[in-house]
C-alpha positions as CSV (number, residue, x, y, z in Angstrom):
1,X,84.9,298.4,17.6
2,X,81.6,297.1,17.1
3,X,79.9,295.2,20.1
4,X,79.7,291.8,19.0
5,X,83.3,291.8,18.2
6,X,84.0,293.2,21.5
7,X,81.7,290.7,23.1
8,X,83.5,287.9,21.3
9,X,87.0,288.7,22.2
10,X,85.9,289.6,25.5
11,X,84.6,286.0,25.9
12,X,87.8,283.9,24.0
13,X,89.2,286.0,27.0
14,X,87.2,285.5,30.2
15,X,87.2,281.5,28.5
16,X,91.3,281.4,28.6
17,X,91.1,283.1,32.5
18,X,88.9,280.8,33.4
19,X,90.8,277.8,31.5
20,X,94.1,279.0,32.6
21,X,93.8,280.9,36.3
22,X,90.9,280.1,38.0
23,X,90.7,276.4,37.2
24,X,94.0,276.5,39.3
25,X,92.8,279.3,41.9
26,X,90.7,276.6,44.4
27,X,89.4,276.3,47.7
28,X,89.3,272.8,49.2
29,X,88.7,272.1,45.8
30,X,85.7,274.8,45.1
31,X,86.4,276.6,42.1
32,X,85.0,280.0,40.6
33,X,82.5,279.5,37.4
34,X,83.5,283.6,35.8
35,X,82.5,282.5,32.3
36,X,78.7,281.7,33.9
37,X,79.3,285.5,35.5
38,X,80.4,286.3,32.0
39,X,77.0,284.7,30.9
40,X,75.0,286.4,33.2
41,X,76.4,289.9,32.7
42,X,75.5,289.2,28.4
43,X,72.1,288.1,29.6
44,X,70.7,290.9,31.3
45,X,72.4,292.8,29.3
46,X,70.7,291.9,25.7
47,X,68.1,290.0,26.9
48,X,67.1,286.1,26.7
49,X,67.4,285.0,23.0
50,X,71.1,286.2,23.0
51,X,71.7,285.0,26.6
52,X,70.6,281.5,25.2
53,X,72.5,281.8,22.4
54,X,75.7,283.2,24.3
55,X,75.0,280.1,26.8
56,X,74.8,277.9,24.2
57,X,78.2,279.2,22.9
58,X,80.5,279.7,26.1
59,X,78.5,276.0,27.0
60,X,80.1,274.4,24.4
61,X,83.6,276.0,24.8
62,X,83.2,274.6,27.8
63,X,82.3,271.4,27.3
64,X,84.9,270.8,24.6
65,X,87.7,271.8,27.3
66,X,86.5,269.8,29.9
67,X,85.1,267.2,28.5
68,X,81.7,267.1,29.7
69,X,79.5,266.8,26.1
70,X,76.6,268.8,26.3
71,X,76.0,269.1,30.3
72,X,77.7,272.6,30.3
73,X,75.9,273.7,27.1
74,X,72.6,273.0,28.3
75,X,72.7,274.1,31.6
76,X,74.4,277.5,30.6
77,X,71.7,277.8,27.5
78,X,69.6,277.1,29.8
79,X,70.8,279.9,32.7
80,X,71.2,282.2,30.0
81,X,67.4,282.3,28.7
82,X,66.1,282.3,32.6
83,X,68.5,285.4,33.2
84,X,67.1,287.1,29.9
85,X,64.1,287.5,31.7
86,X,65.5,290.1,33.8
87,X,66.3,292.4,31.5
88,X,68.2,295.6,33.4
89,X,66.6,298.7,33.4
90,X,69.5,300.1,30.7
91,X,70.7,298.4,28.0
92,X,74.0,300.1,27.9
93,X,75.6,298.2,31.1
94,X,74.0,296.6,33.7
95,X,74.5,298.2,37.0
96,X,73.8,296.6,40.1
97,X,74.9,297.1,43.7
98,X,77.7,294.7,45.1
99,X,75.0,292.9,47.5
100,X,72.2,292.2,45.1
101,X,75.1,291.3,42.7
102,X,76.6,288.7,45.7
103,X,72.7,287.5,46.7
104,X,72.2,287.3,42.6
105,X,75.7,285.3,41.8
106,X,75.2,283.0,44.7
107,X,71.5,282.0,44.1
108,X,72.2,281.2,40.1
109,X,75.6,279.6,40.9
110,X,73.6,277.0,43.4
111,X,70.7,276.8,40.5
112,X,73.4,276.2,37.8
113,X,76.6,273.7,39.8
114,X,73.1,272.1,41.4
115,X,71.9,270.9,37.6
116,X,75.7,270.4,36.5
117,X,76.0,268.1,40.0
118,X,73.1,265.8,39.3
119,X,74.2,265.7,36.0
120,X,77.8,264.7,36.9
121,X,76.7,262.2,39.6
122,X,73.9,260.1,36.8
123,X,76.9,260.3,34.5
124,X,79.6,259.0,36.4
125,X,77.5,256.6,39.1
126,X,79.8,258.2,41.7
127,X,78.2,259.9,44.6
128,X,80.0,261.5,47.6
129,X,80.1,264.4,49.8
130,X,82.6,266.2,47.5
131,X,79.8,266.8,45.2
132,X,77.9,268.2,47.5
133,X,80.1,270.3,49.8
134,X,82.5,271.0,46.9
135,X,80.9,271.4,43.7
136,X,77.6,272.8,44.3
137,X,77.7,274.9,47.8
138,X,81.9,275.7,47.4
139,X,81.9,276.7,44.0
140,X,78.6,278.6,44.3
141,X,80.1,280.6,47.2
142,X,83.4,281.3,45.5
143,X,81.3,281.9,42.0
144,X,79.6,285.0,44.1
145,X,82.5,286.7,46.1
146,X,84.4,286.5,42.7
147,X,81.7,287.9,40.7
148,X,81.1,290.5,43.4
149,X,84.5,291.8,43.5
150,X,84.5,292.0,39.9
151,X,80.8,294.4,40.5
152,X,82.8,296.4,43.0
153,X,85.7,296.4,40.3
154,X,83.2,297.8,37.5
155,X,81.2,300.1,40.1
156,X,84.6,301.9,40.8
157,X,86.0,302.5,37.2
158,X,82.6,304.2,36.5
């Protein structure tokens, strides 16, 4: 099959997990982001023009499901060229241990529910601690134990 179809599919199906199980799979309300680990894996992977582009896809995907018109899309475009500049040392499949991939997941996670926080809070005039404690430091947490037991999931089927 040839990559980009294997990407795509592999995307309409980290989209409809993340839709459909981990929307519902919270902490205190925190919530896993895996289609911005999904993001992150295609960035290093192939480098920033197809990490934007691939941000700008999943973005929109994502804004169409939840509503949020063009606040996902940029932020994820935007994560998805910043990542590209990290290109991993082999194209074929990014490997990285499961504590740079935790210390990785958890600092992008706070850059990217940070942006999609202030963005939230100028578009709905509503400010409170759930934003805060919730949203941007709960989600970012769950964001990188999630996407580091999916690395220690990947590290032991190699």
């Amino acid at each position: 099959m040839p990559p980009i179809v294997r990407h795509l599919l592999t995307g309409i199906l980290v989209i409809l997990l993340d839709w459909l199980l981990f929307r519902r799979l919270t902490i205190a309300g925190a919530y896993p982001d895996v289609i911005l680990i999904y993001l992150i894996f295609i960035a290093l992977q192939y480098g920033r023009t197809v990490g934007m582009f691939a941000g700008f896809v999943l973005g929109f995907i994502t804004d169409a499901i939840y509503q949020t018109w063009g606040v996902s899309m940029f932020i994820k475009t935007l994560v998805g060229f910043l990542m590209g500049f990290f290109p991993a040392e082999s194209r074929d499949r990014p490997m990285m241990m499961p504590q740079q991939v935790f210390s990785a997941a958890l600092i992008i996670s706070l850059f990217h529910n940070g942006l999609m926080v202030i963005f939230l809070v100028l578009m709905t005039q509503v400010r409170s601690g759930y934003h805060i404690g919730t949203l941007w430091l709960g989600s970012a947490l769950y964001t990188a134990v999630v996407g580091t037991l999916i690395s220690l999931f990947l590290y032991r089927t190699r």
